[in-house]
C-alpha positions as protocol buffer text, in pm:
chain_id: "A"
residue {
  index: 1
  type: UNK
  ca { x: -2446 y: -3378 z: -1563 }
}
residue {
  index: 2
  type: UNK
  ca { x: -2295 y: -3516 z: -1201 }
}
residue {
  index: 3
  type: UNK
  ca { x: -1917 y: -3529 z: -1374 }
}
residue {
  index: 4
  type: UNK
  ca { x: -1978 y: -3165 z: -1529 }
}
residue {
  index: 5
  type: UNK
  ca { x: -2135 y: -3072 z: -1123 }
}
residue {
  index: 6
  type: UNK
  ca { x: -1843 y: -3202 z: -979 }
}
residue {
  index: 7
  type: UNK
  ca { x: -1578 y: -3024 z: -1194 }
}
residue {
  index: 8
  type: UNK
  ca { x: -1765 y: -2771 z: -1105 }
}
residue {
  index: 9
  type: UNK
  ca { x: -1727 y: -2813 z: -746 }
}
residue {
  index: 10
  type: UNK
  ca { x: -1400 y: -2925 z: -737 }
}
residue {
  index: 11
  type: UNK
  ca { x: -1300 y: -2567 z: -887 }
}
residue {
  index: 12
  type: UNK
  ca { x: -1475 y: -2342 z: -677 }
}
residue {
  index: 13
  type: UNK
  ca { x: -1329 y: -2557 z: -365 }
}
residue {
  index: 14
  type: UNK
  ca { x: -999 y: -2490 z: -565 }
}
residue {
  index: 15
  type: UNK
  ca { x: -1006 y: -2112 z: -554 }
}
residue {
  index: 16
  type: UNK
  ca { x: -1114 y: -2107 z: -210 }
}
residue {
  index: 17
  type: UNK
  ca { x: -762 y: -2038 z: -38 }
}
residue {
  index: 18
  type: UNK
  ca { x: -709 y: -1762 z: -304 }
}
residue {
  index: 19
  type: UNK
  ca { x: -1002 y: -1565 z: -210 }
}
residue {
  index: 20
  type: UNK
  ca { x: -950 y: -1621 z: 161 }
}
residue {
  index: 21
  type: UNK
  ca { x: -612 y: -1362 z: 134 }
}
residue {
  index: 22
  type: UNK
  ca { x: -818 y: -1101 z: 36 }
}
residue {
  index: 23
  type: UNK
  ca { x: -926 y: -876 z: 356 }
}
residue {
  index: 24
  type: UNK
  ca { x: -1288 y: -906 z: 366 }
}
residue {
  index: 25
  type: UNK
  ca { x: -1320 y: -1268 z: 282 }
}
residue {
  index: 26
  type: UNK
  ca { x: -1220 y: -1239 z: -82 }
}
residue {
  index: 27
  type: UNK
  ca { x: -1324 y: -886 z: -150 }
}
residue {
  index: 28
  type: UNK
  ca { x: -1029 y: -598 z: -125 }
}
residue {
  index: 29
  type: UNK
  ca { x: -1132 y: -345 z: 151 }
}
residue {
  index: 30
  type: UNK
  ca { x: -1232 y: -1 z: 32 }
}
residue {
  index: 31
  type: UNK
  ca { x: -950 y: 212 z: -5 }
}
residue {
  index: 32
  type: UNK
  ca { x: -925 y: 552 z: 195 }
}
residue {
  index: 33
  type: UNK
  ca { x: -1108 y: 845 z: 64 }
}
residue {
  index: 34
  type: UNK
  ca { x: -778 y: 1024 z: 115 }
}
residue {
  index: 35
  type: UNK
  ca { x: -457 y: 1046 z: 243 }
}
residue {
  index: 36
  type: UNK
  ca { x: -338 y: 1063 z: 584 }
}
residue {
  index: 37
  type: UNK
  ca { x: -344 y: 1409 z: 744 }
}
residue {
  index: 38
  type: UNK
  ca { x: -35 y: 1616 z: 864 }
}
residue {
  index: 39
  type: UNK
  ca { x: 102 y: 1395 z: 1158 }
}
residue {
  index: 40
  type: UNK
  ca { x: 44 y: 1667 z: 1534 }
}
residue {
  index: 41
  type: UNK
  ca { x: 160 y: 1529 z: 1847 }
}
residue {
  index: 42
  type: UNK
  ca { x: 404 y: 1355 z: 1987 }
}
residue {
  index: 43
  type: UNK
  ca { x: 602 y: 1122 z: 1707 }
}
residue {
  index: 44
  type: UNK
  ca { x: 663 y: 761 z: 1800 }
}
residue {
  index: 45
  type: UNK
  ca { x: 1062 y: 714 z: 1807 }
}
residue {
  index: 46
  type: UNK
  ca { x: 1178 y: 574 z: 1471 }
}
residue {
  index: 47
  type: UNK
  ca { x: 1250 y: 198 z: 1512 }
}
residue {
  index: 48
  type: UNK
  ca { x: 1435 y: -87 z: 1296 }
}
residue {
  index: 49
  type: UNK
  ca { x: 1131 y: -305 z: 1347 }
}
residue {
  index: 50
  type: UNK
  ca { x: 819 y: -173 z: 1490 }
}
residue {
  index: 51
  type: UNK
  ca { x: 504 y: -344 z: 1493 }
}
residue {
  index: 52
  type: UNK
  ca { x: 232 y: -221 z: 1328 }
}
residue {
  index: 53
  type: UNK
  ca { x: -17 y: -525 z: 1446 }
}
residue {
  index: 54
  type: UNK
  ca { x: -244 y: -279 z: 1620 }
}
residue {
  index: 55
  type: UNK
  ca { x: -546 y: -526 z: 1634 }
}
residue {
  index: 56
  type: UNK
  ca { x: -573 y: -952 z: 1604 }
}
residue {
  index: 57
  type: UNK
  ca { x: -574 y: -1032 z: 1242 }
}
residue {
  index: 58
  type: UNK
  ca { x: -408 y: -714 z: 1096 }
}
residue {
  index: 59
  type: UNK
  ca { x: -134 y: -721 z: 932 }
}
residue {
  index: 60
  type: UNK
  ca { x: 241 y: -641 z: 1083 }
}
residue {
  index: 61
  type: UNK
  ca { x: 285 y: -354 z: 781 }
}
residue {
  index: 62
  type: UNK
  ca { x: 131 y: -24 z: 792 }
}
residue {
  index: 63
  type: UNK
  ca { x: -199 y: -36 z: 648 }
}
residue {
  index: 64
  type: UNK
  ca { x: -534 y: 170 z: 689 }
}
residue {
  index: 65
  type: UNK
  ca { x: -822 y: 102 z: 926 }
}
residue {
  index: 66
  type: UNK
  ca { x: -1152 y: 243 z: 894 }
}
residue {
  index: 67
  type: UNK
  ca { x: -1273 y: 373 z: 1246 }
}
residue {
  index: 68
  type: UNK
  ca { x: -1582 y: 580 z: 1298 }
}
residue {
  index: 69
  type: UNK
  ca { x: -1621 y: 667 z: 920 }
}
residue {
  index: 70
  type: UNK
  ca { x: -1281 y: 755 z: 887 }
}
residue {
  index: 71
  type: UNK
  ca { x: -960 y: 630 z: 807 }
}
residue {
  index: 72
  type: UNK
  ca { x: -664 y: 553 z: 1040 }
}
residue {
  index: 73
  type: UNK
  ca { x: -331 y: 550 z: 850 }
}
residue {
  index: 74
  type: UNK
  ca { x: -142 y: 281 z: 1098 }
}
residue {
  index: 75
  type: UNK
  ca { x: 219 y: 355 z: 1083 }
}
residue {
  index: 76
  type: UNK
  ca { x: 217 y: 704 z: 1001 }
}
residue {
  index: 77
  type: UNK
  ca { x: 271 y: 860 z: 1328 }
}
residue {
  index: 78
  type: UNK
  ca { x: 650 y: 876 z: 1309 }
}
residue {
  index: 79
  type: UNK
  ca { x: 632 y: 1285 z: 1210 }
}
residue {
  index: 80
  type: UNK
  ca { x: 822 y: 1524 z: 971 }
}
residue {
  index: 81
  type: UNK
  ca { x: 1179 y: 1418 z: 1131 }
}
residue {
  index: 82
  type: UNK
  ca { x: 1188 y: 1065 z: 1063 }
}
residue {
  index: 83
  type: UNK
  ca { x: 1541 y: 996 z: 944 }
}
residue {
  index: 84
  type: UNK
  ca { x: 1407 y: 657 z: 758 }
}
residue {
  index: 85
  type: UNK
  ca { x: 1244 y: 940 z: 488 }
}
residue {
  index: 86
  type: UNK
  ca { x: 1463 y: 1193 z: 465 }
}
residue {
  index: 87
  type: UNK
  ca { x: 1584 y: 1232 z: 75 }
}
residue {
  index: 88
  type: UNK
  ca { x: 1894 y: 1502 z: 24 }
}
residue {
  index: 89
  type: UNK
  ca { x: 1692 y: 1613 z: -343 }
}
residue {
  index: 90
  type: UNK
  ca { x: 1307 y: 1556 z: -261 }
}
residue {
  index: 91
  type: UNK
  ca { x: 1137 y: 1550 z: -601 }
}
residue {
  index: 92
  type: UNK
  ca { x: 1425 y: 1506 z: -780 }
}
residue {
  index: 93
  type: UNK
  ca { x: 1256 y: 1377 z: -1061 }
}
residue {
  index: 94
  type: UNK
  ca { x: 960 y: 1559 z: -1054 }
}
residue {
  index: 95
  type: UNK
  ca { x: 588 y: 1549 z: -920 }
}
residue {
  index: 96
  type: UNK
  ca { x: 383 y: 1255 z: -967 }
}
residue {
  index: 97
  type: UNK
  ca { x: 71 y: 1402 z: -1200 }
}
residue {
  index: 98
  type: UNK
  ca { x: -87 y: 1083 z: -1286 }
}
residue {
  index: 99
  type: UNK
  ca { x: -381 y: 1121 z: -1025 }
}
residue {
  index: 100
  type: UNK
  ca { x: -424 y: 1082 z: -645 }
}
residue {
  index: 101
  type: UNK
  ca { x: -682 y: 900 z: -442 }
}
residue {
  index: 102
  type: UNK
  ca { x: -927 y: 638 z: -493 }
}
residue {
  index: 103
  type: UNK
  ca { x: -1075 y: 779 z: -862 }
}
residue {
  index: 104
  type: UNK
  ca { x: -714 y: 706 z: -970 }
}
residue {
  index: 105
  type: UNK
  ca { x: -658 y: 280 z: -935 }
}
residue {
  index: 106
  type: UNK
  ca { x: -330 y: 160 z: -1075 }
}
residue {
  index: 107
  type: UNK
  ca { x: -224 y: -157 z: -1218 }
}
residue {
  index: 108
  type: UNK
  ca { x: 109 y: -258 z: -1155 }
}
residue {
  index: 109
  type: UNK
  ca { x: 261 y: -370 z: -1442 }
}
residue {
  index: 110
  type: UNK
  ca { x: 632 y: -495 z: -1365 }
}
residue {
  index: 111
  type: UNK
  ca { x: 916 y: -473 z: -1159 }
}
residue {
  index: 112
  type: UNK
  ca { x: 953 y: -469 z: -802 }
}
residue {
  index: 113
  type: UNK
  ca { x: 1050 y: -293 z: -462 }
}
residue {
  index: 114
  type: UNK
  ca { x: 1329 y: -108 z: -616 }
}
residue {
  index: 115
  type: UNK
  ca { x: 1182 y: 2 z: -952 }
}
residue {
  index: 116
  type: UNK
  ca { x: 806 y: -91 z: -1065 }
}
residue {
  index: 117
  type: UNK
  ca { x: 571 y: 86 z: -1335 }
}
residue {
  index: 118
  type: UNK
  ca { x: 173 y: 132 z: -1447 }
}
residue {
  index: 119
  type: UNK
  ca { x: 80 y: 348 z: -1663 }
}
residue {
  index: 120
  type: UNK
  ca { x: 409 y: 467 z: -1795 }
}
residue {
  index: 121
  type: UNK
  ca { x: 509 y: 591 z: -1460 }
}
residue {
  index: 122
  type: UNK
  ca { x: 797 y: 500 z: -1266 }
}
residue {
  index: 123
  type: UNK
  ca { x: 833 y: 451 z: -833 }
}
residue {
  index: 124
  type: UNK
  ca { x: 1105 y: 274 z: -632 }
}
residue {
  index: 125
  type: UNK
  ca { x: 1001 y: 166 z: -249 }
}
residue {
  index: 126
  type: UNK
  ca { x: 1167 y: 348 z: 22 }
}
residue {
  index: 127
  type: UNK
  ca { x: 1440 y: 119 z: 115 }
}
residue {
  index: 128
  type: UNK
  ca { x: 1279 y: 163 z: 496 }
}
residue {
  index: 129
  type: UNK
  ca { x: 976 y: 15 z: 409 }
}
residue {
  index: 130
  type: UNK
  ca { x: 1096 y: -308 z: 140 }
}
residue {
  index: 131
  type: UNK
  ca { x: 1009 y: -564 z: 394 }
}
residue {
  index: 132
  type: UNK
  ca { x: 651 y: -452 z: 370 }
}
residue {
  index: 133
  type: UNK
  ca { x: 558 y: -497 z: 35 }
}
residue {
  index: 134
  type: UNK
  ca { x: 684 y: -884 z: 20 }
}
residue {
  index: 135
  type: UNK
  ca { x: 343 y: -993 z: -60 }
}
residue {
  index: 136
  type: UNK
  ca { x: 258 y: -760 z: -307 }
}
residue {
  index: 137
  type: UNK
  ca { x: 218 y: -862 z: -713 }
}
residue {
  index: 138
  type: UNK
  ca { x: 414 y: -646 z: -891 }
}
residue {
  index: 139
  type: UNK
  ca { x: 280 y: -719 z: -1202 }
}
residue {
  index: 140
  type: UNK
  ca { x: -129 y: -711 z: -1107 }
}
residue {
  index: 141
  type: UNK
  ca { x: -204 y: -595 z: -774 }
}
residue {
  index: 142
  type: UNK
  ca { x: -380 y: -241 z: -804 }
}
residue {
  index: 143
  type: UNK
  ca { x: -250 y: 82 z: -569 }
}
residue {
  index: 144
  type: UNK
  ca { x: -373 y: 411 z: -518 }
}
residue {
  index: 145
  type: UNK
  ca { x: -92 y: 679 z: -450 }
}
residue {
  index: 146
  type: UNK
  ca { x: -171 y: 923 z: -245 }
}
residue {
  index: 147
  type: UNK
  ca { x: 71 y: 1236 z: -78 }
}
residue {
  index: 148
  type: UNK
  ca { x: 248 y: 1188 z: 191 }
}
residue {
  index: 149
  type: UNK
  ca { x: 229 y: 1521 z: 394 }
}
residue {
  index: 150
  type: UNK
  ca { x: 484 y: 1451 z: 674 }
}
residue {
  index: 151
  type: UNK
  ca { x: 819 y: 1298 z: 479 }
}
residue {
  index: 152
  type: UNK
  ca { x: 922 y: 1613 z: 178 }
}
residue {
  index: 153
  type: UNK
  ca { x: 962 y: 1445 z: -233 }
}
residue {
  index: 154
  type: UNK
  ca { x: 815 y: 1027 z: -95 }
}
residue {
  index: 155
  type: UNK
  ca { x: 399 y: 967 z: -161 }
}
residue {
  index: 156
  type: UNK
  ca { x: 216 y: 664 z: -60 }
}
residue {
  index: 157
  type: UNK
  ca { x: 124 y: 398 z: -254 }
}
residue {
  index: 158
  type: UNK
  ca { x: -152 y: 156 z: -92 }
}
residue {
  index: 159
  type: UNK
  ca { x: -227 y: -190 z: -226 }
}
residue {
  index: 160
  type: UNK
  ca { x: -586 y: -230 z: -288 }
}
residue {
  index: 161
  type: UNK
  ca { x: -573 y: -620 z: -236 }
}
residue {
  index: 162
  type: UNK
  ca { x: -425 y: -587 z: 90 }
}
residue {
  index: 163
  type: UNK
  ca { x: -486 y: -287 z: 265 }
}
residue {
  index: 164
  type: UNK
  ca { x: -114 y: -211 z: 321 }
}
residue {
  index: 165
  type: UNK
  ca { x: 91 y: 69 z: 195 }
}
residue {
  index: 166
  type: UNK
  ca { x: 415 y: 191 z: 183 }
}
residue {
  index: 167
  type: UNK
  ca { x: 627 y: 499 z: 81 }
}
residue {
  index: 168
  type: UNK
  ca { x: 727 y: 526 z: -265 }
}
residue {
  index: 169
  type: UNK
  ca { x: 956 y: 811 z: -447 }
}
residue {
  index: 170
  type: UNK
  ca { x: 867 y: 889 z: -773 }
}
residue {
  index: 171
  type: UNK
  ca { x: 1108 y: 822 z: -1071 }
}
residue {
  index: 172
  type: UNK
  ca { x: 966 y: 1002 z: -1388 }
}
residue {
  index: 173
  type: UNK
  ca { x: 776 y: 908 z: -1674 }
}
């Protein structure tokens, strides 16, 4: 019984660092009812490397906060013009139909920045926004796409396990 107890033990203390990446202390945040709104005001410049650390702890990617009840999509402030989005043939493979917002959880399922997959649809990352997706598990992290309503034919597609998200084109079925 104290050798089957301390196994035991010895694996919960084991999955202890594993759980401590998730935001929350081991469970994933709640992902945003919705998409960010139309971006009004005045755009922050386009940089090479801004940083999107708004608060201690969060993380240097854009990502969501929840503030008041709603949600704050931290990053996506750059407006309609932002040269790092602009695509010569937006939607040049189509519209995404698979389902938007948080009723509609994906499992990735392979891949990576430049081409990944779930559910027999097809994304590539914006090459922009690459360097923010380094921690994600392409083949097991869950996203939620939502539209982007600011940068014409590119949607976003936030990782449930870490509360990031980035701006993905879609490449057909």
């Amino acid at each position: 019984m104290k050798a089957t107890l301390g196994v035991l033990a010895v694996a919960l203390i084991a999955t202890l660092p594993a759980v401590a990446q998730r935001p929350g202390g081991g469970r994933p945040a709640a992902p945003p009812a919705h998409g960010p709104t139309e971006f009004h005001g005045t755009p922050r410049p386009a940089q090479d490397h801004p940083n999107f650390s708004d608060k201690t702890g969060h993380p240097n990617a854009p990502h969501v906060d929840k503030q008041g009840g709603h949600d704050n999509w931290v990053g996506h402030d750059t407006g309609k013009n932002d040269p790092h989005y602009h695509l010569d043939h937006p939607f040049e493979h189509g519209h995404f139909t698979g389902g938007f917002g948080p009723d509609h959880r994906w499992r990735l399922a392979g891949g990576g920045p430049g081409r990944f997959w779930f559910g027999g649809f097809y994304f590539s990352v914006a090459p922009y926004d690459v360097g923010f997706c380094d921690g994600w598990l392409w083949d097991s992290d869950d996203v939620i796409i939502y539209d982007d309503p600011d940068h014409e034919g590119w949607y976003l597609a936030y990782n449930v396990r870490l509360g990031t998200y980035v701006h993905v084109e879609y490449l057909g079925a």
